[in-house]
N, C-alpha and C positions, 0 to 999 in steps of 0.2 A: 504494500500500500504506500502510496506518493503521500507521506502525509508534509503539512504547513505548504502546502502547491498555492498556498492565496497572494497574490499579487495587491501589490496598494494603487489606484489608480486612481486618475484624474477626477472621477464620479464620487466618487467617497464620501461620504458625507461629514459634514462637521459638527454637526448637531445629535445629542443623542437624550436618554433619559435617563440611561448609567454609561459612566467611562469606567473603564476597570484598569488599573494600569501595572500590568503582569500576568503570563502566561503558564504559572506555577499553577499546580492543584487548588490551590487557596485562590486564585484570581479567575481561575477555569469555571470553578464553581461558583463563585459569583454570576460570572457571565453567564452561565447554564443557568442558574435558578429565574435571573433576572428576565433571559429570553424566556422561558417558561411560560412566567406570569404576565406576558404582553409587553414587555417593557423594550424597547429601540435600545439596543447595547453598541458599545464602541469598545473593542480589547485592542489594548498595547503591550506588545512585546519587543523588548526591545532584539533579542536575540533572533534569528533567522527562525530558530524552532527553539520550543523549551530543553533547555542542557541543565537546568539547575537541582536542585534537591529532588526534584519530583519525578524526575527520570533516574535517580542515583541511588537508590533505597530497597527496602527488600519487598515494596508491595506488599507491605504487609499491615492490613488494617486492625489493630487489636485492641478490639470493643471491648471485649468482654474486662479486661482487667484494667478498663479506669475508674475512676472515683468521682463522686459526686457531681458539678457542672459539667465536667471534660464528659463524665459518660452519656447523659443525659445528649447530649454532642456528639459522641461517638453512634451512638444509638440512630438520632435520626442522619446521620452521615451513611452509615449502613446502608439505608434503605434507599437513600439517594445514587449511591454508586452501583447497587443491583439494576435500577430505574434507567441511568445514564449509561450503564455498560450495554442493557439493548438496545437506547435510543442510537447511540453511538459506535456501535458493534464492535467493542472492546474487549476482550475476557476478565470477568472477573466472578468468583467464583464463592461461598459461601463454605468454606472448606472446616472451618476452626482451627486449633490450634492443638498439638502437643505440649504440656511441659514436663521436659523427662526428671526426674529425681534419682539423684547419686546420694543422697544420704539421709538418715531420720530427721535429721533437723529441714531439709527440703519436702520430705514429704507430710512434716507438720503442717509445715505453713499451707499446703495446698490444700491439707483436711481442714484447716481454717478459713483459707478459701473458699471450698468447698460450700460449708457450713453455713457462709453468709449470704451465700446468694441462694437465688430461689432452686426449686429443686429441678437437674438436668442443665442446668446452666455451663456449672463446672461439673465432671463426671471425674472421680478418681479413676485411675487402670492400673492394674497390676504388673509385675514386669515385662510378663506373658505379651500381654497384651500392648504393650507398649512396642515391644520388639515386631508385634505383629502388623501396629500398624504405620509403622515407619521405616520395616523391613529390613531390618538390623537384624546382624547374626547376633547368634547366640552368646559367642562371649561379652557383647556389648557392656562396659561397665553402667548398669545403672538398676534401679531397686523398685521401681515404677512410675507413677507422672498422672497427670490429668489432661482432659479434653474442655479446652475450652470451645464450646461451641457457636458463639457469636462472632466470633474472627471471622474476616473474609480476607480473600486475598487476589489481589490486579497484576498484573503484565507492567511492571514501572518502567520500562524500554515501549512502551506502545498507550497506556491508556493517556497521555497526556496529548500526547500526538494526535490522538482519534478523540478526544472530546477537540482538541486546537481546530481539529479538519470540520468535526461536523458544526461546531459552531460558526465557522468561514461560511459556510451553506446554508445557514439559517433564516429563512428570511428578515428576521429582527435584527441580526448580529452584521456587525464590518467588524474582520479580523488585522488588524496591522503588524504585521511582523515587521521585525529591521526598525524600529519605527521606537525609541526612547524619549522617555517623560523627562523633560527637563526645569517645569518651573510651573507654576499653579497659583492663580491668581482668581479674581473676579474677573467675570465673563457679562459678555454684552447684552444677549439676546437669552442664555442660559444663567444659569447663578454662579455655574465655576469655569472658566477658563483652566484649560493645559496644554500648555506649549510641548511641541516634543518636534524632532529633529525631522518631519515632515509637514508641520501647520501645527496650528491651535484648534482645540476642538473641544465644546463644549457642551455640557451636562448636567443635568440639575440634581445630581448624585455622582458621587467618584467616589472610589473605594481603589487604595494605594495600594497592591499585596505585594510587595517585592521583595519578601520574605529576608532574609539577611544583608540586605541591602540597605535598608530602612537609612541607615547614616550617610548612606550619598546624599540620597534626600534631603533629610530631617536632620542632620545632627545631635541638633539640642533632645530630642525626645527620642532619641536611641541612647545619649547619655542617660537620658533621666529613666529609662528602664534596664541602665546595664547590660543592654544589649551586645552580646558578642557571636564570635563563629564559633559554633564546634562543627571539626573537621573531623571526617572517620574514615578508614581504609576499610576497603570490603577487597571482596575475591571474585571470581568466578570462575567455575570449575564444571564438567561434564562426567556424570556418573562412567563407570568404566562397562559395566554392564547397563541394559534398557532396564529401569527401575522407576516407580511412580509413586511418591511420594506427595499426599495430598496437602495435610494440615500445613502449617509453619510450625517449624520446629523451635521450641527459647529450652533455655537451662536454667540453671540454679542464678546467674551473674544476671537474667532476664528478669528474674524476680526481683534484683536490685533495682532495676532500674522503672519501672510499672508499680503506678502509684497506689492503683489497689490492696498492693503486696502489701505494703509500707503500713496499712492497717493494721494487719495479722499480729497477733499477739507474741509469735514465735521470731519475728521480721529481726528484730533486733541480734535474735542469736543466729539467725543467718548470715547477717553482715558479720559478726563476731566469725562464725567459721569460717565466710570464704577470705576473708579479710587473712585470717593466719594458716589456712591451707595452701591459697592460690593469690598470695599476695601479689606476684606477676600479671594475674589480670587485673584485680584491682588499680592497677597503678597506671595501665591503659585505660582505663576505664570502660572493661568488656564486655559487651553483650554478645557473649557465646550463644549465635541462634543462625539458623538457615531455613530457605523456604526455594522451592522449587518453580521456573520458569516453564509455561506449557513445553518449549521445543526441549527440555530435559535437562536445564542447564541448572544446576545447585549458584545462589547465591549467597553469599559464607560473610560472615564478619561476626562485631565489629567491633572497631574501638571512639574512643571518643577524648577529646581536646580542647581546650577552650583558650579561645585569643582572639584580641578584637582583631588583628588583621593575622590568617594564616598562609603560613608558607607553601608550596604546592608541594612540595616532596615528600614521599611516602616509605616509611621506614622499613625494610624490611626486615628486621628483628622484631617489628610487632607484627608483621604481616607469620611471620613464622611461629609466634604465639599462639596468633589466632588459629593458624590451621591444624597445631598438634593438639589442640584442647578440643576441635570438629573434630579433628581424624578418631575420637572415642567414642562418638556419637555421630557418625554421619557413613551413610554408604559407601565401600570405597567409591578413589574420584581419579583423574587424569591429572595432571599437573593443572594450574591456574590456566585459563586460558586469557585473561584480564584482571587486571588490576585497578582499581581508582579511590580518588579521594571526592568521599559527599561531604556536604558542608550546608549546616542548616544554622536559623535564627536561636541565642540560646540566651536565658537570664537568670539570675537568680529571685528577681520578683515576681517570676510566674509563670504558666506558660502562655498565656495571651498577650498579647500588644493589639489594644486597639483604641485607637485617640482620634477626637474628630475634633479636627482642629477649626473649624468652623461648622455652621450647619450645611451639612451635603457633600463635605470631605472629610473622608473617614481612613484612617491609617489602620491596615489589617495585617497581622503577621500574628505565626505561630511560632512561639520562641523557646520550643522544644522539637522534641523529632517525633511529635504526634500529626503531622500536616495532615498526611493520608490518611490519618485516624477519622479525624473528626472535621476535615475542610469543608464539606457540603453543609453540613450541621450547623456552621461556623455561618456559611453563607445565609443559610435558613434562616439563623438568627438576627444575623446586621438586618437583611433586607426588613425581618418581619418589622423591625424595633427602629425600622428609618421610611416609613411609611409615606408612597409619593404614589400620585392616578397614573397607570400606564397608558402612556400615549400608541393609540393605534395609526395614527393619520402616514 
């Protein structure tokens, strides 16, 4: 599929009812919700096609283990990306999730898991079972795990590409690729004016999502929420035999990092154990998990880094962390076949950023690595809670 084939031309309109300005998941879904509901959309991207966080990740949407507002978010994000993955002919898939347990202190927390949610939500499995359905042999070290069954999971090489395209084709939507926001101001015949390096074009709703980017922009309100990059090395690899692995696979270091966990009563003494068993990942800061791409390709990571500006180079002593702590959990695989670094929005006040800096511009970023979690959800909410008449004319 020829996806971002959209041309900027001469006809293009300058007027719209939402401008979105970014091509990320977080901005894609704006533009999707907004065409939806009747609403004339104008997307900027500045890039040719999206290369950012939202193509760089594991596709892996996981609902089931957030907490409070985020899940509430997660939840109807869910429902949204089943909805858009037919509009859109995308794969995405309602798969759940694995999380396999190597020790009793791992497999407390998920009987506390468990426990709190409603019943079928979270399923324990036993080792059996776990080997079975992740297709590990039998030595596998591990003592069993649960199913979380609200997880789904997308194609992050293809779904951003195929909402980019079908939205190009929409009759409500102009897609501008190549096309950078450069400055926002009051507008003449609209409420906001945006300059960007093809014209000024104007909208009586803008939503900013340029996800870690924010301080090109904004400076001052990327300071004042601590905004920085974390950068992560991921893998990819081709099982050595044809093998089909559905769920997304996390570990015991996944529970660190999913804030659900973090509730668990036992949470504490799992940071204690992995903390002095496998201080090595700690110190990357590892989410030992993988999840499988349709054409059979295993994507492996991760770790994680935080600095307002990071360096491109990718270490490979942590690349070789990550893959001997998979290689005990993961089917054999082929040597790497790529390498890269993601790099998403991260803070320590939270994981939203959303600041309207007047009325009808609205700064959207998610400043964790929950984007694909809960972006549609995200969307749901700004547009319900910034309420304008969609113009049909």
């Amino acid at each position: 599929m020829n996806f971002y084939a959209t041309a900027v031309t001469s006809t293009a309109p300058s007027q719209a009812d939402v401008l979105v300005v970014g091509s990320g998941i977080i901005g894609l879904a704006h533009a999707a919700l907004a065409a939806e509901a009747g609403h004339r959309v104008i997307l900027l991207e500045r890039d040719h096609r999206p290369v950012g966080a939202s193509v760089r990740n594991f596709g892996h949407a996981c609902i089931t283990a957030q907490h409070g507002e985020i899940y509430e978010l997660a939840q109807a994000s869910r429902r949204h990306w089943l909805h858009f993955s037919e509009r859109a002919g995308f794969w995405a898939s309602p798969t759940g999730s694995v999380v396999i347990a190597r020790s009793e202190v791992e497999i407390q927390v998920l009987r506390e898991f468990s426990a709190s949610r409603p019943q079928g939500q979270v399923s324990l499995l036993n080792r059996s079972e776990v080997l079975e359905q992740l297709r590990l042999p039998a030595e596998t070290p591990l003592i069993g795990g649960a199913f979380l069954c609200d997880d789904l999971r997308v194609d992050p090489r293809t779904a951003a590409g195929s909402l980019n395209l079908w939205l190009a084709e929409h009759p409500h939507v102009e897609v501008l690729n190549g096309t950078a926001a450069t400055n926002f101001a009051p507008g003449t015949h609209r409420r906001h004016a945006v300059h960007t390096t093809r014209g000024t074009f104007e909208a009586d709703q803008v939503f900013v999502c340029v996800g870690h980017d924010v301080d090109y922009l904004f400076p001052q309100i990327a300071k004042e929420h601590n905004l920085v990059r974390c950068a992560l090395q991921m893998v990819a690899a081709k099982p050595t035999e044809q093998v089909d692995v559905t769920p997304a696979v996390l570990t015991g270091t996944s529970m660190l990092r999913y804030d659900a966990f973090s509730h668990m009563p036992s949470y504490p003494q799992l940071q204690r154990e992995i903390s002095a068993n496998q201080p090595e990942l700690m110190q990357i800061g590892a989410n030992v998990m993988y999840t499988q791409r349709p054409d059979g390709t295993f994507l492996l990571g991760d770790s994680h880094s935080y600095a307002s500006t990071q360096p491109p180079f990718l270490q490979e002593d942590i690349s070789n962390v990550l893959l001997g702590e998979l290689a005990k959990v993961l089917p054999a695989t082929e040597a790497p076949s790529e390498r890269w670094q993601g790099v998403y929005a991260s803070s320590t006040r939270g994981p939203l950023l959303i600041r309207d800096l007047r009325d009808g511009l609205t700064i959207v970023s998610v400043t964790s690595g929950i984007g694909m979690t809960i972006g549609f959800g995200l969307a749901e909410a700004n547009l319900k809670s910034r309420v304008f008449t969609p113009s049909r004319s």
